[in-house]
C-alpha positions in Angstrom: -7.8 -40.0 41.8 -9.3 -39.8 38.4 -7.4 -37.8 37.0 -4.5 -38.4 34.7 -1.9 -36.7 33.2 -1.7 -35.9 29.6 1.6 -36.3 29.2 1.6 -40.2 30.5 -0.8 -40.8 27.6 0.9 -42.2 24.4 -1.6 -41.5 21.5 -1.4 -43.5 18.5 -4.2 -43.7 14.9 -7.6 -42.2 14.9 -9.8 -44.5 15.2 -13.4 -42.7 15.2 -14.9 -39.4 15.2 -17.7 -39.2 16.7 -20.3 -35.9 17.7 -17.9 -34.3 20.3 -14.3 -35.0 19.5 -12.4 -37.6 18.0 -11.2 -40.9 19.8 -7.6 -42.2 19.4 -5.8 -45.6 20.3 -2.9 -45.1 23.1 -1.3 -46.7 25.5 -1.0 -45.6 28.8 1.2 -46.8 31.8 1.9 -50.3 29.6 -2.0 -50.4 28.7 -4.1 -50.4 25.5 -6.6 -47.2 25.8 -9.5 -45.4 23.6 -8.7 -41.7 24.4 -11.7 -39.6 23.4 -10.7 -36.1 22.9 -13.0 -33.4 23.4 -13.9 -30.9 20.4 -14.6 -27.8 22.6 -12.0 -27.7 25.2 -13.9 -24.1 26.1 -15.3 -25.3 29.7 -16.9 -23.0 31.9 -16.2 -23.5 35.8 -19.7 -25.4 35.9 -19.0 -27.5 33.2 -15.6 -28.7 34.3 -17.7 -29.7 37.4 -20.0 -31.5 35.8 -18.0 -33.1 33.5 -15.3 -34.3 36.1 -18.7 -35.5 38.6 -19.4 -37.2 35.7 -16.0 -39.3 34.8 -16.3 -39.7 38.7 -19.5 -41.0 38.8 -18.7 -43.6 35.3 -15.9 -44.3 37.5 -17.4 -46.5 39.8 -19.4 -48.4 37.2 -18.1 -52.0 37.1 -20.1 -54.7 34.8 -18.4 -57.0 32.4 -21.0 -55.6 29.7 -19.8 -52.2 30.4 -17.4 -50.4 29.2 -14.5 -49.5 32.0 -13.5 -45.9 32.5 -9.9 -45.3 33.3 -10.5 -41.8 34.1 -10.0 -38.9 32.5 -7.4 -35.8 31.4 -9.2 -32.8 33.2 -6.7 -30.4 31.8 -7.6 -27.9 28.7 -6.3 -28.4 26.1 -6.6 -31.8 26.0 -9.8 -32.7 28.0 -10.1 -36.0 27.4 -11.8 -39.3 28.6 -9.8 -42.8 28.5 -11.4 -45.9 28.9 -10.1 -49.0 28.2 -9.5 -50.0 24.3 -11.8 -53.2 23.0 -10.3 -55.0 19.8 -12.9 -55.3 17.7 -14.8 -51.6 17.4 -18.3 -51.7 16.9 -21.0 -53.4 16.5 -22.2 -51.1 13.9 -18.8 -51.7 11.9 -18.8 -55.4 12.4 -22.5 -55.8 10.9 -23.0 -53.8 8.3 -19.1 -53.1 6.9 -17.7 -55.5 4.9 -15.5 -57.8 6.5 -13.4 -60.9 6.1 -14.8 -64.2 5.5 -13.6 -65.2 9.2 -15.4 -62.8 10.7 -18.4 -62.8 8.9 -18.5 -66.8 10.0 -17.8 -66.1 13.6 -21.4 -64.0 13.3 -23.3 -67.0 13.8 -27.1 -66.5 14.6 -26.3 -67.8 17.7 -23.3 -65.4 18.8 -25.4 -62.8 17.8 -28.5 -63.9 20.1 -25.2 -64.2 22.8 -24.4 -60.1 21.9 -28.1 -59.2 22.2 -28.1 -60.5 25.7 -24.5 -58.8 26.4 -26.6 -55.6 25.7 -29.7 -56.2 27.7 -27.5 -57.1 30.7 -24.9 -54.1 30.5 -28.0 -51.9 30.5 -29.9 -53.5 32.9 -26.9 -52.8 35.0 -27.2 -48.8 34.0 -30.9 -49.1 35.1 -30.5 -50.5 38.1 -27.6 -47.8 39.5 -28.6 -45.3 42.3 -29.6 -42.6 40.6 -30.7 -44.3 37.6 -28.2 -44.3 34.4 -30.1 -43.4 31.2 -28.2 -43.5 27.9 -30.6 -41.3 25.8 -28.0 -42.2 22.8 -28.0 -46.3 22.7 -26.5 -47.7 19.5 -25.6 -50.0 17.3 -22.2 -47.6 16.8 -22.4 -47.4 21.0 -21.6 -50.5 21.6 -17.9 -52.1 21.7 -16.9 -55.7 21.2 -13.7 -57.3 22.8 -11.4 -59.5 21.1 -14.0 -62.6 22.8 -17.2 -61.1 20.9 -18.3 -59.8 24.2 -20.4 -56.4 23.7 -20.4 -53.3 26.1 -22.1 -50.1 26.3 -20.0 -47.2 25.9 -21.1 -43.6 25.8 -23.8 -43.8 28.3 -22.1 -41.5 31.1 -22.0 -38.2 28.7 -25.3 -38.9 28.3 -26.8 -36.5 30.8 -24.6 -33.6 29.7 -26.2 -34.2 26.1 -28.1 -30.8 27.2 -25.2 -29.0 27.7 -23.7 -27.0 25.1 -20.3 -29.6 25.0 -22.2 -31.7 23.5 -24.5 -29.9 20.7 -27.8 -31.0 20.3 -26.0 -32.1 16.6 -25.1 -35.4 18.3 -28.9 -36.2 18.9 -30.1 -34.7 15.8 -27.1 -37.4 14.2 -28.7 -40.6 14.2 -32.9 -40.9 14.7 -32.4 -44.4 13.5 -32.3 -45.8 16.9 -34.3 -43.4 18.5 -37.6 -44.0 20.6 -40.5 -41.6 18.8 -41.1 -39.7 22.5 -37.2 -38.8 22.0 -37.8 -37.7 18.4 -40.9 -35.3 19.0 -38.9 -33.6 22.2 -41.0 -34.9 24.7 -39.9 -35.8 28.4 -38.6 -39.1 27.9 -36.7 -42.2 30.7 -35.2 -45.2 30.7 -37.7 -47.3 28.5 -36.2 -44.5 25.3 -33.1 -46.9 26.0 -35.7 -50.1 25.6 -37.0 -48.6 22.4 -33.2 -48.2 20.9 -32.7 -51.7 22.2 -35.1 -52.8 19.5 -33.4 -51.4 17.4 -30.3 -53.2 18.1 -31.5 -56.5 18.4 -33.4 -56.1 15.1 -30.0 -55.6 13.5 -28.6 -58.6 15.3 -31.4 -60.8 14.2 -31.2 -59.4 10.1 -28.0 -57.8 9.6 -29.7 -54.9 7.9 -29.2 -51.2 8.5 -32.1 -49.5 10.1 -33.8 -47.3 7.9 -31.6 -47.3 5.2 -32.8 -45.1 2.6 -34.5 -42.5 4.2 -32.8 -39.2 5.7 -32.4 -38.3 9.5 -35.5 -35.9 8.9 -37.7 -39.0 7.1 -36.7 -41.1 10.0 -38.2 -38.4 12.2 -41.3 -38.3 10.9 -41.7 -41.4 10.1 -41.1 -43.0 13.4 -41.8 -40.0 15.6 -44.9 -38.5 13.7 -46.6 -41.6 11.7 -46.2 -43.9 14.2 -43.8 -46.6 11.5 -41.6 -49.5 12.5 -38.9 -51.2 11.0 -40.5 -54.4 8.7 -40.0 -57.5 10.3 -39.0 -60.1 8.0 -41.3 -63.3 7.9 -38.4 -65.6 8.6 -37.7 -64.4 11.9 -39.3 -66.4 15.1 -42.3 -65.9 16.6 -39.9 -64.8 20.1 -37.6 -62.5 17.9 -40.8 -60.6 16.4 -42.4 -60.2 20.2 -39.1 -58.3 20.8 -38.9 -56.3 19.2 -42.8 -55.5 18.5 -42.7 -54.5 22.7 -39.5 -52.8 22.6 -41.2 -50.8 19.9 -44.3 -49.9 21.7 -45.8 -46.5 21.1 -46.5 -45.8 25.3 -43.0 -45.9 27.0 -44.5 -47.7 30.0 -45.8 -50.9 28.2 -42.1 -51.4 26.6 -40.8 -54.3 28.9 -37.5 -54.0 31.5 -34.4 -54.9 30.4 -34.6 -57.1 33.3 -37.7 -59.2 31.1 -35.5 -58.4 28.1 -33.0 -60.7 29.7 -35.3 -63.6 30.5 -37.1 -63.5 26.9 -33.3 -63.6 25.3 -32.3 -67.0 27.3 -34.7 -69.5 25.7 -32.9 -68.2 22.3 -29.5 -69.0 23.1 -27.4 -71.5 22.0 -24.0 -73.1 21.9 -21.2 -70.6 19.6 -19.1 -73.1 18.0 -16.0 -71.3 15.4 -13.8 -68.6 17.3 
């Protein structure tokens, strides 16, 4: 059974607040949980069945670049989803806040090539599930890293209620940064969106810069949706690095490669981690 009781939940800090609700630390029977409580606890019937086909559905998902559902608190008010807690937040936070010296060390080039292909993998896993698993919302502030600098995807099962009124179209209209241009002008849109955001991610990994800082969500919008712009690829980066993310960024959905091909162009760039 997926469901569990609210009351066996002990929530502790806040840790993030994202489009729908906010997402506390807990413990629950003895282990260390995120808890992601839901904003609008106002389900309809049809909702509640979606949403709990949904936790049901994430349920079964098992991949080490994955994040693991628990399963989830189906009762108003506190509709809830708990999956289990990773040490180190994300991979947003752990790029582009500051942070100690130690950290900043253990961010080798090469552990970063390691988290890139922690990504592909993890969603190549989504993409290959009967039906297919599209995120529609892949990013940098998606994706969660355990205490041994592994990465998983998180967020991806909500993905295909986005539509639905619990989640308002706000969440999407949040963060164009990472967004493929087909996604940004409303088009119909599949799995290679998630390729496109993947480019994204990758070319944070490789320069440690923020995408598109400077510009608002509605300049990101029309730059990349409307005008056709890409983020600038700095000279120093490999001739492999810039192919990349040059494919993941290509204009017609179908030419962007498979995470699959992701996977294979990643190997040749990995190398051994030495530090933590």
């Amino acid at each position: 059974d997926l469901s569990i009781d609210a009351e066996t939940i002990q929530l502790g800090e806040r840790i993030g607040i994202g489009s729908y609700g906010e997402v506390h630390r807990g413990l629950w029977r003895g282990c260390e949980v995120a808890v992601k409580r839901f904003l609008d606890q106002d389900f309809s019937s049809a909702l509640m069945q979606e949403f709990t086909a949904e936790v049901d559905l994430m349920r079964r998902l098992r991949h080490p670049n994955v994040v693991l559902l628990m399963g989830a608190v189906t009762t108003t008010p506190n509709l809830s989803i708990v999956t289990e807690y990773l040490h180190r937040g994300s991979l947003y936070k752990l790029l582009h806040k500051p942070q100690p010296p130690a950290i900043k060390a253990a961010l080798s080039e090469q552990r970063r090539m390691r988290m890139a292909l922690d990504v592909a993998k993890g969603m190549h896993y989504l993409h290959s599930c009967t039906p297919i698993i599209v995120h529609r919302d892949l990013k940098s502030p998606n994706l969660l890293v355990d205490k041994h600098w592994s990465v998983k995807v998180c967020d991806f099962g909500l993905s295909r209620m986005k539509n639905q009124t619990f989640l308002s179209s706000k969440s999407n209209a949040g963060t164009p940064e990472w967004m493929a241009p087909e996604v940004l002008r409303n088009e119909p849109s599949d799995e290679k969106s998630d390729v496109f955001s993947f480019g994204v991610i990758f070319w944070e990994l490789c320069t440690l810069q923020e995408p598109w800082n400077g510009l608002n969500p509605m300049q990101v919008v029309g730059a990349v949706g409307f005008c056709g712009n890409r983020l600038a690829i700095p000279e120093a980066e490999s001739e492999e690095a810039r192919g990349i993310c040059e494919d993941c960024w290509r204009g017609k959905a179908r030419e962007r490669p498979s995470f699959l091909e992701i996977q294979k162009r990643l190997r040749p760039l990995q190398g051994p981690i030495g530090g933590a």
